[in-house]
VEXLO-941478 format. One record per atom (N, C-alpha, C, O): residue in three letters; atom name; residue number from 0; x, y, z. Coordinates in steps of 0.02 Angstrom, whole numbers, padded with zeros to 5 digits, m for minus. Example, Ala and Ser with C-alpha at 12.3 -4.5 7.8 and 13.67 -1.06 7.14 Angstrom:
// residues 2
{rec "Ala","N",0,{00660,m00284,00390}},
{rec "Ala","CA",0,{00615,m00225,00390}},
{rec "Ala","C",0,{00660,m00165,00390}},
{rec "Ala","O",0,{00712,m00166,00423}},
{rec "Ser","N",1,{00642,m00112,00354}},
{rec "Ser","CA",1,{00684,m00053,00357}},
{rec "Ser","C",1,{00645,00002,00394}},
{rec "Ser","O",1,{00670,00057,00402}},
//
This chain:
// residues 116
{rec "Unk","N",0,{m01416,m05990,01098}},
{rec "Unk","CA",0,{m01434,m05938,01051}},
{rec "Unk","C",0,{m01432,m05965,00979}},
{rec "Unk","O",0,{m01476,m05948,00940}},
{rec "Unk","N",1,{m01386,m06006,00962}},
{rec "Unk","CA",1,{m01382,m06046,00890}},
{rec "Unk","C",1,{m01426,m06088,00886}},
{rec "Unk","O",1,{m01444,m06112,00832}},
{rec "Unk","N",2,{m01454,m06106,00955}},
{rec "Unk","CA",2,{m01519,m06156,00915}},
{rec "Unk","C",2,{m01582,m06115,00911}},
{rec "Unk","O",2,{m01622,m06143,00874}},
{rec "Unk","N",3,{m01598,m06073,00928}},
{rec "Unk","CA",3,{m01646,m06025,00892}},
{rec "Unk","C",3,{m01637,m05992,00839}},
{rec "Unk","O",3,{m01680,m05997,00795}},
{rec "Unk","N",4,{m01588,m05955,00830}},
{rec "Unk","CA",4,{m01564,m05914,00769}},
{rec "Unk","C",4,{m01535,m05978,00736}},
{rec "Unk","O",4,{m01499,m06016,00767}},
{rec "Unk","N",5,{m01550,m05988,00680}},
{rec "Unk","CA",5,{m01507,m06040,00629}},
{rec "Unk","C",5,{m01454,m06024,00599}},
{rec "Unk","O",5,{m01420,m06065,00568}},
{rec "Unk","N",6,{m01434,m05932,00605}},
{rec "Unk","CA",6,{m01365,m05918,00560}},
{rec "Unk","C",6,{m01310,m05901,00621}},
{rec "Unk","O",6,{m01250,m05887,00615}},
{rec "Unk","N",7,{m01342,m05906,00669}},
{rec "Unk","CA",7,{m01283,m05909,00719}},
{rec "Unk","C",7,{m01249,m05973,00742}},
{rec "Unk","O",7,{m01291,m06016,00755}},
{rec "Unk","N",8,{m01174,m05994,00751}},
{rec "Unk","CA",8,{m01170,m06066,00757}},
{rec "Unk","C",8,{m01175,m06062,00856}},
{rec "Unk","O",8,{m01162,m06019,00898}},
{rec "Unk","N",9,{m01206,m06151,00856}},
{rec "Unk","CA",9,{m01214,m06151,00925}},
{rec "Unk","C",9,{m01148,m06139,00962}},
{rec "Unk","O",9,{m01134,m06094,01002}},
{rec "Unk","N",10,{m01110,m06188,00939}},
{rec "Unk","CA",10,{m01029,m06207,00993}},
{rec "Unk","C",10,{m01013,m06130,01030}},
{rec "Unk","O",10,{m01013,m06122,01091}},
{rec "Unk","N",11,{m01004,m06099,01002}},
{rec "Unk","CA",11,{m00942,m06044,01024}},
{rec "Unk","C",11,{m01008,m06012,01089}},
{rec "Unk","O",11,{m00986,m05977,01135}},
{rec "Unk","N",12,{m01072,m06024,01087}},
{rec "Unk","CA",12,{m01108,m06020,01140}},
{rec "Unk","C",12,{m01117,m06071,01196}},
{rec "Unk","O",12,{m01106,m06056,01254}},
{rec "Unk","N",13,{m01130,m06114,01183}},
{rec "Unk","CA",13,{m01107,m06171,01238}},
{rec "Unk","C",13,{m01046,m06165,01288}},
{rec "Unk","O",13,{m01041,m06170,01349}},
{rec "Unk","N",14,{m00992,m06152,01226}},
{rec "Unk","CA",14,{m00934,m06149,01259}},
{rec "Unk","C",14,{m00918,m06084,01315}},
{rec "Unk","O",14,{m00889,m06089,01369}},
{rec "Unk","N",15,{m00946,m06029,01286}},
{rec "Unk","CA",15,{m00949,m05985,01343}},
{rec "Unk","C",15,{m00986,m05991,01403}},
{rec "Unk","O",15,{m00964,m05974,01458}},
{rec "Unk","N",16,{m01060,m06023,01393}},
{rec "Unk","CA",16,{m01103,m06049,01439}},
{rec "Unk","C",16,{m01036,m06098,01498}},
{rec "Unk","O",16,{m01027,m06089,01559}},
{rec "Unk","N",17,{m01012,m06131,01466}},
{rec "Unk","CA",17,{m00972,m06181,01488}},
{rec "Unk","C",17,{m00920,m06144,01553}},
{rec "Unk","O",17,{m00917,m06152,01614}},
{rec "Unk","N",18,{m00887,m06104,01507}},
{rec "Unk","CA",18,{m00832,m06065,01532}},
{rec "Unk","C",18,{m00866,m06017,01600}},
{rec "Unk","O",18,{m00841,m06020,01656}},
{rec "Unk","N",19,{m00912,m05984,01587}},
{rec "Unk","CA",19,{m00968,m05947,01649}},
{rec "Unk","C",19,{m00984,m05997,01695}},
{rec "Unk","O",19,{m00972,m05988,01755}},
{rec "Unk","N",20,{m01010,m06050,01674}},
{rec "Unk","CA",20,{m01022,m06118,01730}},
{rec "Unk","C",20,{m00980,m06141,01768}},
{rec "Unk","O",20,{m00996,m06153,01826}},
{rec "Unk","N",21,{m00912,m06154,01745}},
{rec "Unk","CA",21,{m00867,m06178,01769}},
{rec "Unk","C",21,{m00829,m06133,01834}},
{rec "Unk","O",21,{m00806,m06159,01884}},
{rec "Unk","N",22,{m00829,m06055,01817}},
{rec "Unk","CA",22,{m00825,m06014,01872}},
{rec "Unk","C",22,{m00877,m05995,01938}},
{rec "Unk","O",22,{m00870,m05978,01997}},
{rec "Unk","N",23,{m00931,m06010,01895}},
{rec "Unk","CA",23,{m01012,m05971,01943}},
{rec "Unk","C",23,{m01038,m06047,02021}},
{rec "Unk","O",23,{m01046,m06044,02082}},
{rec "Unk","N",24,{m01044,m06108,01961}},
{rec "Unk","CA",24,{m01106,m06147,01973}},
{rec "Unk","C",24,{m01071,m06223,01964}},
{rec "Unk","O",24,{m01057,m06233,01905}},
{rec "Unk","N",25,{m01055,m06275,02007}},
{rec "Unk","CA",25,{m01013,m06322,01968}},
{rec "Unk","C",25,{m01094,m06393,01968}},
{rec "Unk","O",25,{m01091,m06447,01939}},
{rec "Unk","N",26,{m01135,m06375,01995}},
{rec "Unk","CA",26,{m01194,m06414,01977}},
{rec "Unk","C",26,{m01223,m06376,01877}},
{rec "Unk","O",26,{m01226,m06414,01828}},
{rec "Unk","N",27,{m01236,m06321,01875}},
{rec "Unk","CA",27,{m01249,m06295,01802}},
{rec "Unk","C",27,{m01187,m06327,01755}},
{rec "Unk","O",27,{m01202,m06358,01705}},
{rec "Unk","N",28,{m01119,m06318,01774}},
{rec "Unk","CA",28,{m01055,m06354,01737}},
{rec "Unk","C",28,{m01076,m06417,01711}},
{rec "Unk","O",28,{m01081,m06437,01653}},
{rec "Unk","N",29,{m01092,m06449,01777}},
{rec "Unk","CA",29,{m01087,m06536,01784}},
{rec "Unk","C",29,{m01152,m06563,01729}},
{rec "Unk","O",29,{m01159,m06615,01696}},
{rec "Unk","N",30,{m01193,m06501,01738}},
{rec "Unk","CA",30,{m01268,m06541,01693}},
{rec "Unk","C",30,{m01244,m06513,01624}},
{rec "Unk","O",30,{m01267,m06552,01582}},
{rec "Unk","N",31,{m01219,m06477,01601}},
{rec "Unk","CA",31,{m01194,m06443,01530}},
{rec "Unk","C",31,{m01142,m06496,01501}},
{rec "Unk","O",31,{m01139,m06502,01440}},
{rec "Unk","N",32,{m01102,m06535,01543}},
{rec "Unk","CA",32,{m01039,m06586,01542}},
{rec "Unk","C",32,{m01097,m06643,01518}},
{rec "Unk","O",32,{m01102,m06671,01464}},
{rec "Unk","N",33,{m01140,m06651,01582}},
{rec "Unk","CA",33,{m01171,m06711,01585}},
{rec "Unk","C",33,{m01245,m06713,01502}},
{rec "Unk","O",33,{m01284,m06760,01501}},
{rec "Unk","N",34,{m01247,m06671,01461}},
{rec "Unk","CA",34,{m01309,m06664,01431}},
{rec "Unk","C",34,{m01300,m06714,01385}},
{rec "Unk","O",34,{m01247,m06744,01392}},
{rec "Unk","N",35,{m01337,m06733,01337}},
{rec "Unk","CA",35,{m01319,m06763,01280}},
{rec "Unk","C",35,{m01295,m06733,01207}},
{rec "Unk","O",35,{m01268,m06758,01157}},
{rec "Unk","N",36,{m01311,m06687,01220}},
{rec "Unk","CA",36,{m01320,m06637,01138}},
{rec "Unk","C",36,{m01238,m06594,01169}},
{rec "Unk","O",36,{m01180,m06603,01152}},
{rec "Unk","N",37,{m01256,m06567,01199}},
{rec "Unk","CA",37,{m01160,m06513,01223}},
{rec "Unk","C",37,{m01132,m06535,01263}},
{rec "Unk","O",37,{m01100,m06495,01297}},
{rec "Unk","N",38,{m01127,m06615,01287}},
{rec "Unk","CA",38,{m01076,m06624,01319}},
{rec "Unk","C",38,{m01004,m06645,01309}},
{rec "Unk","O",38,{m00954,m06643,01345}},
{rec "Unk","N",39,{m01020,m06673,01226}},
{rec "Unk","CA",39,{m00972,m06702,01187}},
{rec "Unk","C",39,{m00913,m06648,01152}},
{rec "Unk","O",39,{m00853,m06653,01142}},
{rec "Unk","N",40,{m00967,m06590,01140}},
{rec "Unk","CA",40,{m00963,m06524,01100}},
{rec "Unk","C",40,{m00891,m06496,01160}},
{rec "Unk","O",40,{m00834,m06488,01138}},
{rec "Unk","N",41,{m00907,m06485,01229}},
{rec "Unk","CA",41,{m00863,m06460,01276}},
{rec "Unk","C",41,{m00810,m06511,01300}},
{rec "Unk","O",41,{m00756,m06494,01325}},
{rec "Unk","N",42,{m00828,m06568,01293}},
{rec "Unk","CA",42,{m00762,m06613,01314}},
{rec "Unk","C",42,{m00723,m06617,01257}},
{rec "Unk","O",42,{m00663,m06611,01266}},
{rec "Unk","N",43,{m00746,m06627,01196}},
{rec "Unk","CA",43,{m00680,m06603,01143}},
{rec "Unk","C",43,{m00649,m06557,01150}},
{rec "Unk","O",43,{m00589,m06570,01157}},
{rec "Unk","N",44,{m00671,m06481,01153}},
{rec "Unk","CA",44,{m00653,m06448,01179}},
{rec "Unk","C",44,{m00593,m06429,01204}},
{rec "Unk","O",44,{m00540,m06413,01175}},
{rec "Unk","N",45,{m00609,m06432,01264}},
{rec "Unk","CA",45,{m00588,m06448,01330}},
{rec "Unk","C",45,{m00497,m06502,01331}},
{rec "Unk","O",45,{m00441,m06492,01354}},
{rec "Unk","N",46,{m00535,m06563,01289}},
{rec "Unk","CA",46,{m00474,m06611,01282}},
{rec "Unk","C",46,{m00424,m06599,01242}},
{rec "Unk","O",46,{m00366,m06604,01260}},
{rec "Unk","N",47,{m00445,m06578,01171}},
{rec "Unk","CA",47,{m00414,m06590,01115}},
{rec "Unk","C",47,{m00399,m06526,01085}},
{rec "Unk","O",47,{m00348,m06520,01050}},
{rec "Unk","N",48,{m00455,m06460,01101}},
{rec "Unk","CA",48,{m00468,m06391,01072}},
{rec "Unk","C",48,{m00472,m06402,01014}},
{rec "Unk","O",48,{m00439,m06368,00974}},
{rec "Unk","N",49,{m00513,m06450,00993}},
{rec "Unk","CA",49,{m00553,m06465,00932}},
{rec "Unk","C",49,{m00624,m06490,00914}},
{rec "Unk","O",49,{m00668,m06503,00956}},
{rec "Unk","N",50,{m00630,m06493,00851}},
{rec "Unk","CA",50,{m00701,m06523,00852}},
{rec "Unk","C",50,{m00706,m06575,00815}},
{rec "Unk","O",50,{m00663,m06571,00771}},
{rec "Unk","N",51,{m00756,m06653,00807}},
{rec "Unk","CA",51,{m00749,m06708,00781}},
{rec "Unk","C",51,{m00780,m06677,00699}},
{rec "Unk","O",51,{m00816,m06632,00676}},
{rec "Unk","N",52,{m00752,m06718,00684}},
{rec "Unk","CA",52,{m00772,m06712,00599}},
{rec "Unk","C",52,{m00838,m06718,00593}},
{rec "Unk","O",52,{m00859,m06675,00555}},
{rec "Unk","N",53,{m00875,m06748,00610}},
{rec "Unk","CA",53,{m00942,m06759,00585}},
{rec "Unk","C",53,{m00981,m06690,00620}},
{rec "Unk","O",53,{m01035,m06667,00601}},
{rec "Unk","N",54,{m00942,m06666,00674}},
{rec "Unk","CA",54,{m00968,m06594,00699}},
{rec "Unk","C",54,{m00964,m06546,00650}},
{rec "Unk","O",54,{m01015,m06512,00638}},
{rec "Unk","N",55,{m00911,m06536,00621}},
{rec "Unk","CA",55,{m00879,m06481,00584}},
{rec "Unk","C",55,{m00917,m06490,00519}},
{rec "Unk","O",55,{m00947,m06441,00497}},
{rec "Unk","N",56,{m00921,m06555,00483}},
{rec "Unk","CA",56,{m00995,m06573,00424}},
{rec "Unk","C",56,{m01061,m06558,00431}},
{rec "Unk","O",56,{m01088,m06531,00383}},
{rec "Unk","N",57,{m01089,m06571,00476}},
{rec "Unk","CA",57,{m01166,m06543,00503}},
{rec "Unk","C",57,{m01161,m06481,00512}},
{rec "Unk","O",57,{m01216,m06462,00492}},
{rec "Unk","N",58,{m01121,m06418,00534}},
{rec "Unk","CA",58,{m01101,m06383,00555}},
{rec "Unk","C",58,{m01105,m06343,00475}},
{rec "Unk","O",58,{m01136,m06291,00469}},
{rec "Unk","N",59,{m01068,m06378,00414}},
{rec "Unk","CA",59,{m01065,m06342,00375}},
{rec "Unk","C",59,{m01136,m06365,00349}},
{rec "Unk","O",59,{m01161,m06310,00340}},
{rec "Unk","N",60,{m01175,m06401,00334}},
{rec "Unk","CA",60,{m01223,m06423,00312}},
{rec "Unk","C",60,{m01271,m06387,00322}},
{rec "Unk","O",60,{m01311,m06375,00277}},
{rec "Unk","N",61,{m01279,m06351,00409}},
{rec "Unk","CA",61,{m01333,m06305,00428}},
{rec "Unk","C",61,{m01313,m06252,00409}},
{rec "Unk","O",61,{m01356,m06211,00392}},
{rec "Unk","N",62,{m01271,m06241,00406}},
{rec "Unk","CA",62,{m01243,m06158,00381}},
{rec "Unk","C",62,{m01276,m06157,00288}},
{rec "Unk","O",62,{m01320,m06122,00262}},
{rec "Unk","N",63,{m01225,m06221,00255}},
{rec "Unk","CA",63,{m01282,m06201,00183}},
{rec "Unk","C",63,{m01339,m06216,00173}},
{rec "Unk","O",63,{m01357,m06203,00116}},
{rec "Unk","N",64,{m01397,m06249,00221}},
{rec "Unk","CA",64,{m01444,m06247,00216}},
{rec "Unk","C",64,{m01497,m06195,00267}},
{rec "Unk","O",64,{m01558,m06192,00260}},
{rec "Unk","N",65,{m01456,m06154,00318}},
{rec "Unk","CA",65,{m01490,m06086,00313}},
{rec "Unk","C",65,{m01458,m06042,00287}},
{rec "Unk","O",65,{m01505,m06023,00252}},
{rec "Unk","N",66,{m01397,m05991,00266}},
{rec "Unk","CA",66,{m01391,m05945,00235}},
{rec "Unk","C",66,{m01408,m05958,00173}},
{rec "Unk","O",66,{m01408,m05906,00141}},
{rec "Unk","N",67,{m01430,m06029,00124}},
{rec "Unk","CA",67,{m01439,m06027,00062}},
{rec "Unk","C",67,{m01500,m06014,00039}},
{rec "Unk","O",67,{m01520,m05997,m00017}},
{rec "Unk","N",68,{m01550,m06034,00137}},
{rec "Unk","CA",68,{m01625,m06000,00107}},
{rec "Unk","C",68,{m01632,m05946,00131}},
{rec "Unk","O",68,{m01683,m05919,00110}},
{rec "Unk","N",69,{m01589,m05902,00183}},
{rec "Unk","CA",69,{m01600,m05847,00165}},
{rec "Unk","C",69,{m01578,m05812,00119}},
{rec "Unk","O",69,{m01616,m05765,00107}},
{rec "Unk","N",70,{m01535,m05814,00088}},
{rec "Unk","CA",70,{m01524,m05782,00025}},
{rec "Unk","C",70,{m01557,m05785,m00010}},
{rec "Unk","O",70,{m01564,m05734,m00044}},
{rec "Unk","N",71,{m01598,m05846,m00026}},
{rec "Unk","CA",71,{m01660,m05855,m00076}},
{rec "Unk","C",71,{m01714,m05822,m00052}},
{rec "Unk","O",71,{m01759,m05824,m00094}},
{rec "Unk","N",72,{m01726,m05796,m00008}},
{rec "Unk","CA",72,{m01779,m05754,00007}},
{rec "Unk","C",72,{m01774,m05689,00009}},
{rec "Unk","O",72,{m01821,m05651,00001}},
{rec "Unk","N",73,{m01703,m05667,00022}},
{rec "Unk","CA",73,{m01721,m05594,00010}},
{rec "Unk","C",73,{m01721,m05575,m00048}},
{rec "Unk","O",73,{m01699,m05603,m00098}},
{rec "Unk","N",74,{m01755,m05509,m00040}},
{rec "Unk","CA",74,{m01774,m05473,m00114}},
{rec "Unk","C",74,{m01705,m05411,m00136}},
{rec "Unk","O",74,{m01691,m05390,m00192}},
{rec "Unk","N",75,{m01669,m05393,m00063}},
{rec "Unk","CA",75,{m01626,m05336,m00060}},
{rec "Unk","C",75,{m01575,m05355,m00110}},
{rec "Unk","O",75,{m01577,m05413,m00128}},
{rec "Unk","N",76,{m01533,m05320,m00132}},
{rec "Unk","CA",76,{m01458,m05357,m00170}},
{rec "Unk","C",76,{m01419,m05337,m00094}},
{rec "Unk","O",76,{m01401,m05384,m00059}},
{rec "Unk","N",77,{m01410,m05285,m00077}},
{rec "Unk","CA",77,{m01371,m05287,m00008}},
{rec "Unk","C",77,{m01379,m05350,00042}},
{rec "Unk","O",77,{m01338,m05387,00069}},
{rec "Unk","N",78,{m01465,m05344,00043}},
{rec "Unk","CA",78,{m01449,m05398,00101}},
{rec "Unk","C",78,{m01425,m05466,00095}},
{rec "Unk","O",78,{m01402,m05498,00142}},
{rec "Unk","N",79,{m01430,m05488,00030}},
{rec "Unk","CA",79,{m01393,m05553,m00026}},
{rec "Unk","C",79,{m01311,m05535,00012}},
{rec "Unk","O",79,{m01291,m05558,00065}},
{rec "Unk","N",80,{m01273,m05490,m00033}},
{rec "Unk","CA",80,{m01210,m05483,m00020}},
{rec "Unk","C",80,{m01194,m05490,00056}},
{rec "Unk","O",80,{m01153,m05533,00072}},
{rec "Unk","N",81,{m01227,m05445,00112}},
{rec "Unk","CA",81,{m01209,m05462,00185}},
{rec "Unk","C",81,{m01213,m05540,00201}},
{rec "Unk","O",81,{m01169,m05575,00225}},
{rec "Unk","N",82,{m01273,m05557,00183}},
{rec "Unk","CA",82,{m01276,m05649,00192}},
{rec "Unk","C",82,{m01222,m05692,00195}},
{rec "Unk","O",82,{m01199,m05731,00236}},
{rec "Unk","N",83,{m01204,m05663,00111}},
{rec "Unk","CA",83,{m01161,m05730,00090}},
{rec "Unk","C",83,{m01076,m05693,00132}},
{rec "Unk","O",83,{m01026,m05729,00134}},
{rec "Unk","N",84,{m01076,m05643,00153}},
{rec "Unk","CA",84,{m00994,m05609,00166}},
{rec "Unk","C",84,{m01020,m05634,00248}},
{rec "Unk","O",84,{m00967,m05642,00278}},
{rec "Unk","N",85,{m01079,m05650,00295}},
{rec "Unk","CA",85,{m01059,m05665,00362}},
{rec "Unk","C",85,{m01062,m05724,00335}},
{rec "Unk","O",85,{m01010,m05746,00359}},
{rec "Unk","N",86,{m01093,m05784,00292}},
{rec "Unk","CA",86,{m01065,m05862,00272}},
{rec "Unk","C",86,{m00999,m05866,00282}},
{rec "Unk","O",86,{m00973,m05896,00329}},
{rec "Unk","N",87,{m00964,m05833,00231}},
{rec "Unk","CA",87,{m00890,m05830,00219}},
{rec "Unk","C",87,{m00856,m05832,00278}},
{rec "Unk","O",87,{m00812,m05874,00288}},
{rec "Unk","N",88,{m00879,m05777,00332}},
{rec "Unk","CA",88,{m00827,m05757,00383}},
{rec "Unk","C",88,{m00835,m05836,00419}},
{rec "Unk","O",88,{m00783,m05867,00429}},
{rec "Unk","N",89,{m00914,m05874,00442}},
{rec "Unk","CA",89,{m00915,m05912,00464}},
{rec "Unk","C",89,{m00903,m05975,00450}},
{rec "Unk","O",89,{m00909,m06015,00496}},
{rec "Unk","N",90,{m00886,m05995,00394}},
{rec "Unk","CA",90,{m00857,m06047,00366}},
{rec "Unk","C",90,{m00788,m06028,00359}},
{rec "Unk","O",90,{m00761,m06082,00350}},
{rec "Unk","N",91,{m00737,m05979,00357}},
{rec "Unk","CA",91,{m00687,m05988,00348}},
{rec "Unk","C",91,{m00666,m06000,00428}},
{rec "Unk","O",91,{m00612,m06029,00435}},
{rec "Unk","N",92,{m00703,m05980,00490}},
{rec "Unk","CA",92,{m00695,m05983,00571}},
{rec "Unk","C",92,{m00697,m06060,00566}},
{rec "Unk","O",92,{m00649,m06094,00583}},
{rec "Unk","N",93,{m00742,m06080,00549}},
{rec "Unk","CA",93,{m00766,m06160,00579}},
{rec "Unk","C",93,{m00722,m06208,00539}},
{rec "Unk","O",93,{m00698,m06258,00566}},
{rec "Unk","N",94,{m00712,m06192,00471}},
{rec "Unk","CA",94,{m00656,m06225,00452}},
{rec "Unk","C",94,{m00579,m06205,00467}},
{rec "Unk","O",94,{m00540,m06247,00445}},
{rec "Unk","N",95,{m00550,m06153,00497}},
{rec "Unk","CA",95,{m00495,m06162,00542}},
{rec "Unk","C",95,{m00495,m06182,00610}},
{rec "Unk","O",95,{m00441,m06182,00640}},
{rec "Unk","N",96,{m00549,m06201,00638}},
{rec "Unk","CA",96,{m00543,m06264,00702}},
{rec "Unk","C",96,{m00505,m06319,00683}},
{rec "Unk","O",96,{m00508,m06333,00624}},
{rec "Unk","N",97,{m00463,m06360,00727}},
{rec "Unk","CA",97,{m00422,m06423,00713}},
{rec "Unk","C",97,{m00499,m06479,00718}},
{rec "Unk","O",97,{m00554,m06482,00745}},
{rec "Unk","N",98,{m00464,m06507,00679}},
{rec "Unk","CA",98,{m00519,m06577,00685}},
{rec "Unk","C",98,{m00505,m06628,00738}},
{rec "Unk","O",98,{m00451,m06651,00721}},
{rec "Unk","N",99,{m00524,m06660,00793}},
{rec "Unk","CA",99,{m00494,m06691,00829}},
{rec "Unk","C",99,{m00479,m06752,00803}},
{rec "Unk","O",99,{m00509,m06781,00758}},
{rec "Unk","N",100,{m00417,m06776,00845}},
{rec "Unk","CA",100,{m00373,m06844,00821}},
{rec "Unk","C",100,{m00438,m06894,00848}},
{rec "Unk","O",100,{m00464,m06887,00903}},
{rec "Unk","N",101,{m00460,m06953,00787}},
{rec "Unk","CA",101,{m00491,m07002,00787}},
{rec "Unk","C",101,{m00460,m07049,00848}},
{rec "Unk","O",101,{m00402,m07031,00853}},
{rec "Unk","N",102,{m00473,m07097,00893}},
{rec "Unk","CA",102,{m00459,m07149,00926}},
{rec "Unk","C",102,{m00425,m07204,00863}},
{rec "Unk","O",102,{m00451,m07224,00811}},
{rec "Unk","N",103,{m00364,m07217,00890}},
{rec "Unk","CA",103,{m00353,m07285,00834}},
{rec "Unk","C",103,{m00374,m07334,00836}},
{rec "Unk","O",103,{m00371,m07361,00891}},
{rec "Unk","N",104,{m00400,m07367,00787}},
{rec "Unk","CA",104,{m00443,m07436,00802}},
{rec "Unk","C",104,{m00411,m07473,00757}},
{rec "Unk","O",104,{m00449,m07482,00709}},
{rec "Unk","N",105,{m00349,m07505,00749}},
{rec "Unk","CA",105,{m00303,m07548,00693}},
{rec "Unk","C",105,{m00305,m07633,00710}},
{rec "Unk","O",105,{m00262,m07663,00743}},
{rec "Unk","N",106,{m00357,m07659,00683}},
{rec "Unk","CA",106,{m00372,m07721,00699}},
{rec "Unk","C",106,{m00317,m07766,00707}},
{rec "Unk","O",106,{m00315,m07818,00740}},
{rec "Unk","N",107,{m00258,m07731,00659}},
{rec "Unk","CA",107,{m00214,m07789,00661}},
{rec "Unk","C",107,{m00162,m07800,00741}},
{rec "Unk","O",107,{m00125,m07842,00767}},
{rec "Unk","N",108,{m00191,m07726,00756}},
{rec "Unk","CA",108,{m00146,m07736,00848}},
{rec "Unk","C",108,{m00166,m07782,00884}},
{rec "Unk","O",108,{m00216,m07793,00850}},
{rec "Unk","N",109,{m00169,m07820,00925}},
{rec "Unk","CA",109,{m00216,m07829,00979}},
{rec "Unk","C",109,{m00184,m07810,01059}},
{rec "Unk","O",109,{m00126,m07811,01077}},
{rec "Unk","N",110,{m00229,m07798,01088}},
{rec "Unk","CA",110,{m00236,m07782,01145}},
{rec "Unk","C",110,{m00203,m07803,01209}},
{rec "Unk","O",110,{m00230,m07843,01247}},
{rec "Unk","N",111,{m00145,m07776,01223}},
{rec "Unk","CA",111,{m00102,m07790,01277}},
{rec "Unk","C",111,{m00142,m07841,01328}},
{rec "Unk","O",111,{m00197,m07825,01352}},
{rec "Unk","N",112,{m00123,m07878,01337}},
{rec "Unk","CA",112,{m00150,m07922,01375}},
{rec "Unk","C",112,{m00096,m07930,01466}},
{rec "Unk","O",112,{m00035,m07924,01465}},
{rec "Unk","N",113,{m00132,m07942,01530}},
{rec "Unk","CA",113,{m00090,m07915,01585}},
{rec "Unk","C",113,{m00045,m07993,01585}},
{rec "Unk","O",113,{m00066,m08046,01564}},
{rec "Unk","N",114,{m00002,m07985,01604}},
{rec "Unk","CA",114,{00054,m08019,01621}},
{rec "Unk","C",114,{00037,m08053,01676}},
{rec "Unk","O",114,{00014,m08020,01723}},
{rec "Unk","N",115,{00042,m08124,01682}},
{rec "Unk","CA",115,{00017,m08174,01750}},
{rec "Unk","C",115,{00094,m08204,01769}},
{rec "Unk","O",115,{00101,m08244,01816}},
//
């Protein structure tokens, strides 16, 4: 539904898609797990009950680049004010998601090596 409508965000639809799949259909699950675009989206999820940073940036990026042109297009003052107050609600939602913990990559470790 968020990728048609541009002021709706996708995730919180996927994720229900997800959650319905996972009870109904475990072939529909497995291809939603397996996709390229929401599979990453639900295994964070899923793992961490978070979302990667660069999700949560694009995420805000589409949000101010559609509520900022719809606001620029309407003519209403109401419909201005509703705009920018469902922005608000949805940026203050997407920015209280946890960000998920990065993988450490500290060059100076190296890599357990097996014991002979």
């Amino acid at each position: 539904m968020g990728i048609v409508l541009p002021v709706l965000p996708t995730t919180p639809f996927v994720l229900l898609a997800a959650a319905c799949f996972a009870r109904s259909s475990d072939r529909f699950y497995n291809a939603l797990l397996n996709h390229r675009l929401t599979g990453q989206l639900i295994a964070d999820w899923r793992t961490h009950g978070a979302m990667q940073r660069k999700t949560k940036h694009w995420a805000a990026f589409m949000m101010v680049l559609s509520f900022g042109t719809s606001i620029l297009i309407m003519h209403s003052f109401w419909h201005r004010i509703m705009l920018l107050a469902m922005a608000t609600i949805l940026g203050v939602f997407i920015w209280r998601i946890p960000v998920r913990p990065e993988p450490t990559t500290d060059p100076t470790v190296a890599p357990a090596s097996p014991e002979t």
